[in-house]
C-alpha positions in Angstrom: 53.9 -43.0 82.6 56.6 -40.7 81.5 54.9 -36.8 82.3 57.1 -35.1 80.2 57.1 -37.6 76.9 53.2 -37.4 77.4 53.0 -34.0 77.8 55.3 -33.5 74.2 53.5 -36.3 72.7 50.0 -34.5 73.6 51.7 -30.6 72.2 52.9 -32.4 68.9 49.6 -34.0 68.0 47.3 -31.0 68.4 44.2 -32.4 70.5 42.4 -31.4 73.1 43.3 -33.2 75.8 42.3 -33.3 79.5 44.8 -32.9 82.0 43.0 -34.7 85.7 45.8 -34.0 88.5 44.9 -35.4 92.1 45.3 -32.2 94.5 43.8 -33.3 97.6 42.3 -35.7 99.6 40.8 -36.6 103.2 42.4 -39.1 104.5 45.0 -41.7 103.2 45.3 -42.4 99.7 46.9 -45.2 97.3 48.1 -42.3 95.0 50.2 -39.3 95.9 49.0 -35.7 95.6 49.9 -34.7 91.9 49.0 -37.9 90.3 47.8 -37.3 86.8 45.2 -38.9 84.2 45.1 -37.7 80.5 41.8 -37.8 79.0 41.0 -36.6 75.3 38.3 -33.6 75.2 35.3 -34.8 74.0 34.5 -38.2 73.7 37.1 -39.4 76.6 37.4 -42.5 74.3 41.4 -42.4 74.9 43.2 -42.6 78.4 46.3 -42.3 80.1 46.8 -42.9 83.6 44.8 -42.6 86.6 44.3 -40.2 89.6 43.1 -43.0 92.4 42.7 -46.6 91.6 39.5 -46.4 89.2 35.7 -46.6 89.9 33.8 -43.5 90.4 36.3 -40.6 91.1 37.8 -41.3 87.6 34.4 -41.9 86.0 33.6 -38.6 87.7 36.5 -37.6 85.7 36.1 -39.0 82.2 32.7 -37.1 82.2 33.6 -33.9 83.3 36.5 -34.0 80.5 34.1 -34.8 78.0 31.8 -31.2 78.8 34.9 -29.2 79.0 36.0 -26.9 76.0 38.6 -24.1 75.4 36.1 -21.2 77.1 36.5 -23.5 80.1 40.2 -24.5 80.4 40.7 -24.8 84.3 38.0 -26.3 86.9 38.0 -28.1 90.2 35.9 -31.3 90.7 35.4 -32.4 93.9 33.9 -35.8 94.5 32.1 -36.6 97.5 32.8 -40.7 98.6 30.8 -42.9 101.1 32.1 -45.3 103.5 32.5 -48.2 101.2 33.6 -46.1 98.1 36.2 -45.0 100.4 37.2 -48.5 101.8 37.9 -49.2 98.4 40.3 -46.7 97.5 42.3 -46.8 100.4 40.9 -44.0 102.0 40.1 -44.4 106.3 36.9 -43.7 105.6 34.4 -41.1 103.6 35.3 -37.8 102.3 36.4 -35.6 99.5 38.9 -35.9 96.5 39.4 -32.9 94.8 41.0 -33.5 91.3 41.9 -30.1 89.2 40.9 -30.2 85.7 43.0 -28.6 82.6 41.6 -27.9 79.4 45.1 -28.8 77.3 45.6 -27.5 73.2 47.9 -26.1 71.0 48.9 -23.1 72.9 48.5 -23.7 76.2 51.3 -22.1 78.9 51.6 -25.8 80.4 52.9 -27.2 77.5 56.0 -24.7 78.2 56.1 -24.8 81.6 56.7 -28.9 82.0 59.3 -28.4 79.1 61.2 -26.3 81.1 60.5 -27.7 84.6 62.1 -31.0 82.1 65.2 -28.9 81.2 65.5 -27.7 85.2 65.5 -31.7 86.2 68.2 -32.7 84.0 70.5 -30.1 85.3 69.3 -31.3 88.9 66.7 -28.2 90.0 63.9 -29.1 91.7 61.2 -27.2 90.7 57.5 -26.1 91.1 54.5 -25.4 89.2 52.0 -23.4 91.2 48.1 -23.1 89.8 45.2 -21.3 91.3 42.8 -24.1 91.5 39.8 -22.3 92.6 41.1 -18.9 90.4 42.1 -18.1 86.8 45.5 -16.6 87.9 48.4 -17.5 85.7 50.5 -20.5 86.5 53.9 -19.9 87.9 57.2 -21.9 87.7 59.6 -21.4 90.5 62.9 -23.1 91.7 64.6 -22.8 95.3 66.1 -20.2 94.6 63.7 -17.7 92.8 62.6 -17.5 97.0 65.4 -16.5 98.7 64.7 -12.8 97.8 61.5 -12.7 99.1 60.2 -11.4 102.2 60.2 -14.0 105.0 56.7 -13.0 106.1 54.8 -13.3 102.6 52.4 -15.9 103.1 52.4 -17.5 99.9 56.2 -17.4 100.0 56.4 -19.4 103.4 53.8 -22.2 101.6 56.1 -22.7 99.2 59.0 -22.7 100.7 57.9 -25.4 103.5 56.3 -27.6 100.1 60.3 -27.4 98.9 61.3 -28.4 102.9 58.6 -31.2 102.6 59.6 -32.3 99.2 56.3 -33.3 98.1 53.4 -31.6 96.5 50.6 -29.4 98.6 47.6 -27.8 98.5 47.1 -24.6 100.3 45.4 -21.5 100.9 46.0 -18.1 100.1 44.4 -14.8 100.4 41.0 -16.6 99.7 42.4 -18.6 96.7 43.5 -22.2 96.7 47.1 -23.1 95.5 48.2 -26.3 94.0 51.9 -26.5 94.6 53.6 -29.4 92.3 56.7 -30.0 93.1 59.1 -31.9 90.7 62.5 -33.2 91.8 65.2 -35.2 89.6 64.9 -38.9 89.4 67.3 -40.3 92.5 70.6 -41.5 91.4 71.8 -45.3 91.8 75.3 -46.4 90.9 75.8 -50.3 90.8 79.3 -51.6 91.2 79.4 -54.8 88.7 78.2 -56.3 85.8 77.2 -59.3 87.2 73.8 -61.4 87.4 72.8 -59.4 90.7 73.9 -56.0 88.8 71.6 -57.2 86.3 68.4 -57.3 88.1 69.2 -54.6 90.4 69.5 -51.9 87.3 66.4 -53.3 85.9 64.4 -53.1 89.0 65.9 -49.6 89.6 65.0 -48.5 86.0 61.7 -50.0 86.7 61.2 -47.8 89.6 62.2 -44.7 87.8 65.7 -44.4 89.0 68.5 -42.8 87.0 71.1 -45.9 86.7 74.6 -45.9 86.0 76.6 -49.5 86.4 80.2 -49.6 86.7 82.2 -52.6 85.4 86.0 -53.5 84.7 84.5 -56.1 82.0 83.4 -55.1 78.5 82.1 -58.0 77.7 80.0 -57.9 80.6 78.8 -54.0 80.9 76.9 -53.6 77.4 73.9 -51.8 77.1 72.1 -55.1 76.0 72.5 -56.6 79.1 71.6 -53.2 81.1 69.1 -51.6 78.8 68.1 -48.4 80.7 71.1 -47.5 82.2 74.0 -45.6 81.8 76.9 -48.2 81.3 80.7 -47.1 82.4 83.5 -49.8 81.6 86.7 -48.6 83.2 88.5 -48.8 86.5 85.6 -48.8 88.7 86.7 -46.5 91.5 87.6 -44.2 88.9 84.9 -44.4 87.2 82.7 -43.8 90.5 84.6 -40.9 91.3 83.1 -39.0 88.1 79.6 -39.5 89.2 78.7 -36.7 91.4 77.4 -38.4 94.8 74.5 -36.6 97.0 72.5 -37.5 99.7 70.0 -38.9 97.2 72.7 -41.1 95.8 72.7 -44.8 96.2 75.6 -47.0 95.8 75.4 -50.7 95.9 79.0 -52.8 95.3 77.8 -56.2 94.0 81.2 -56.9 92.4 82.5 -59.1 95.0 85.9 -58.4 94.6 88.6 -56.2 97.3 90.5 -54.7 94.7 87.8 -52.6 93.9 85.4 -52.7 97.0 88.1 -51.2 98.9 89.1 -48.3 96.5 85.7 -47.5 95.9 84.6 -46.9 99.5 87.6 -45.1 100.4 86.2 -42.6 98.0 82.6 -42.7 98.6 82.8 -42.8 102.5 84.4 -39.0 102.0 81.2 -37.6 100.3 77.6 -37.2 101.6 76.4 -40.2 99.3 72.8 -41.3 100.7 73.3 -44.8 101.1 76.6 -47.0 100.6 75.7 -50.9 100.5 78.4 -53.9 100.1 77.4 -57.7 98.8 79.7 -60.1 100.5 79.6 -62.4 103.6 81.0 -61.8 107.2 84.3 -63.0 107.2 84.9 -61.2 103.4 83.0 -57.9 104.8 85.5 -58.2 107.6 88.6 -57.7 105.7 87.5 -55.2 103.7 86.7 -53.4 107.2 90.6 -53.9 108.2 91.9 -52.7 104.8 89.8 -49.3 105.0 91.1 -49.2 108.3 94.4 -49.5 107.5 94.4 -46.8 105.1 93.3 -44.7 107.7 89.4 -44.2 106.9 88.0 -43.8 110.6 85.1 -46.6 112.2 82.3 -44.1 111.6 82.6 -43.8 108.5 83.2 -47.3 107.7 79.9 -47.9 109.8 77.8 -46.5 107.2 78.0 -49.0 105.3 75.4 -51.4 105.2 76.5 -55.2 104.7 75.3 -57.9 104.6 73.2 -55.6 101.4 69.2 -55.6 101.9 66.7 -55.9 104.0 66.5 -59.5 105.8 64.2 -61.0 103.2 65.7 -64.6 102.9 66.8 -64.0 99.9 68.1 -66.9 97.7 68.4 -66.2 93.8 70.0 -63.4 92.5 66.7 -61.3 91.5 65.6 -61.9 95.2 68.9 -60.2 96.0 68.7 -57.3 94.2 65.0 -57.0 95.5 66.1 -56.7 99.0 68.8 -54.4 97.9 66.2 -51.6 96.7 63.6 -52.4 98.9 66.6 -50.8 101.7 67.5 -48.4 99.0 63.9 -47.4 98.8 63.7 -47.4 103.3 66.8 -45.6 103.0 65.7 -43.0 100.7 62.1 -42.8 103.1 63.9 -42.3 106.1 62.3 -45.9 107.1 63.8 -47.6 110.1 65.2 -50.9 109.2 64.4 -53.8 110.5 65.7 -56.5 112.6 69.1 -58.8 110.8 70.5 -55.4 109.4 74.3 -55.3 110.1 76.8 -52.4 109.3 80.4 -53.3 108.2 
């Protein structure tokens, strides 16, 4: 589910819709804090998305959306699970979900506030939403650096500025009052060097997971948006071309193109920058030469170290969509601060 499209769509067609958002929990869950389920006021006859995994927490849901009205546009339900309830939702064992419940029409403050924290993600600003869930204080948008002013000892200002550290959302209390922080962070970045089959179903995996993609090609004929639909397609010199896309720590670069003229350009560039993970496709004795080249050009063996090759986790891999599985599922380990297992080789 795209938030923000649903969130328009909702604004543009004038009904009263239920916004469910999953705040807390005891114990594990199979959904992260902030997952959200739209449900239309009412009748709850239409549905989008779900806060755990179905059965009674979002039946719990669907009725309480039904009694709810515009002189009640904000309430906490909290939903009490046995043993076996539990069990089934991936929770250790009985306890409480609390899911907050918004009251959505024509009008409404969030509409404006996920439009903007929308406009703050495509410039790259994380950003938060904070709502009194227990309260009828007014929601509040922040971004990293709307904190910096404030005093170090405010509690509310240390919450929120250890939910940023955390990146992820948090509930919390306040002064008596529970806060829902919701934290929203731009989609993470991965750059795939080459056009070819594993290109192919590496981009589509990434889009699939909700990555921004951008694939880098020599090759017209191969880099078209038909065969890369979801991502942002750059023919040109390809360690040119990477050099324009700006590279952070929640960058991932994967160099499927299998070829030393541009492998070894391309990492002399990206082995400068704080990029967040730098894989190569090739085999030992290719890998190795590409190793001697960089050296030769004077990057150091540290740096060359961070590059991971052979590409992906150890999976036995075969075909080329099995490939680019293992090549996210380390981009994904990577990105979790996951140890990697056993097979894993740097350059």
């Amino acid at each position: 589910m795209d938030l923000y499209r649903t969130i328009d769509e909702i604004a543009e067609s004038g009904r009263a819709v239920v916004m469910a958002t999953l705040v807390s929990t005891h114990g594990t869950s199979p959904k992260p804090i902030g997952t959200k389920m739209f449900v239309r006021a009412g009748d709850g006859k239409e549905i989008v998305g779900s806060v755990t995994i179905g059965g009674c927490v979002d039946a719990r849901v669907i009725a309480e959306a039904r009694s709810m009205g515009p002189e009640n546009r904000r309430k906490s339900v909290s939903v009490e699970l046995a043993d076996d309830e539990a069990a089934e939702m991936g929770l250790i064992c009985g306890g409480i979900v609390q899911v907050l419940l918004e009251y959505l029409l024509t009008g409404h403050p969030a509409f404006h506030t996920y439009r903007r924290i929308h406009e703050n993600l495509q410039k790259g600003i994380r950003t938060l939403r904070c709502v009194d869930v227990t309260g009828d204080n007014p929601e509040l948008v922040l971004t990293p650096g709307a904190l910096d002013g404030d005093e170090q000892g405010h509690e509310l200002v240390a919450e929120l500025k250890q939910v940023f550290d955390r990146g992820s959302s948090a509930s919390f209390e306040v002064c008596g009052s529970q806060i829902f922080a919701e934290l929203h962070v731009p989609r993470p970045l991965l750059v795939v060097v080459g056009a070819n089959d594993v290109g192919v179903e590496l981009s589509r995996l990434g889009v699939l997971q909700g990555y921004n993609v951008v694939v880098v090609d020599s090759r017209p004929t191969f880099a078209t948006p038909i065969r890369f639909p979801g991502a942002d397609v750059r023919v040109g010199i390809p360690s040119e071309e990477v050099a324009m896309v700006r590279l952070s720590p929640t960058t991932s670069l994967a160099i499927v193109v299998h070829d030393h003229k541009f492998e070894v350009p391309i990492l002399e560039r990206v082995l400068g920058t704080d990029c967040g993970y730098v894989g190569l496709l090739g085999g030992t004795k290719r890998t190795a030469g590409v190793k001697n080249l960089l050296l030769e050009r004077g990057v150091s063996a540290d740096s060359i170290a961070r590059v991971k090759t052979p590409i992906g986790l150890d999976i036995g891999a075969l075909t080329s969509s099995e490939i680019a599985l293992s090549i996210l599922a380390e981009v994904l380990a990577n990105r979790r601060g996951k140890e990697l297992g056993k097979g894993r080789a740097a350059l």
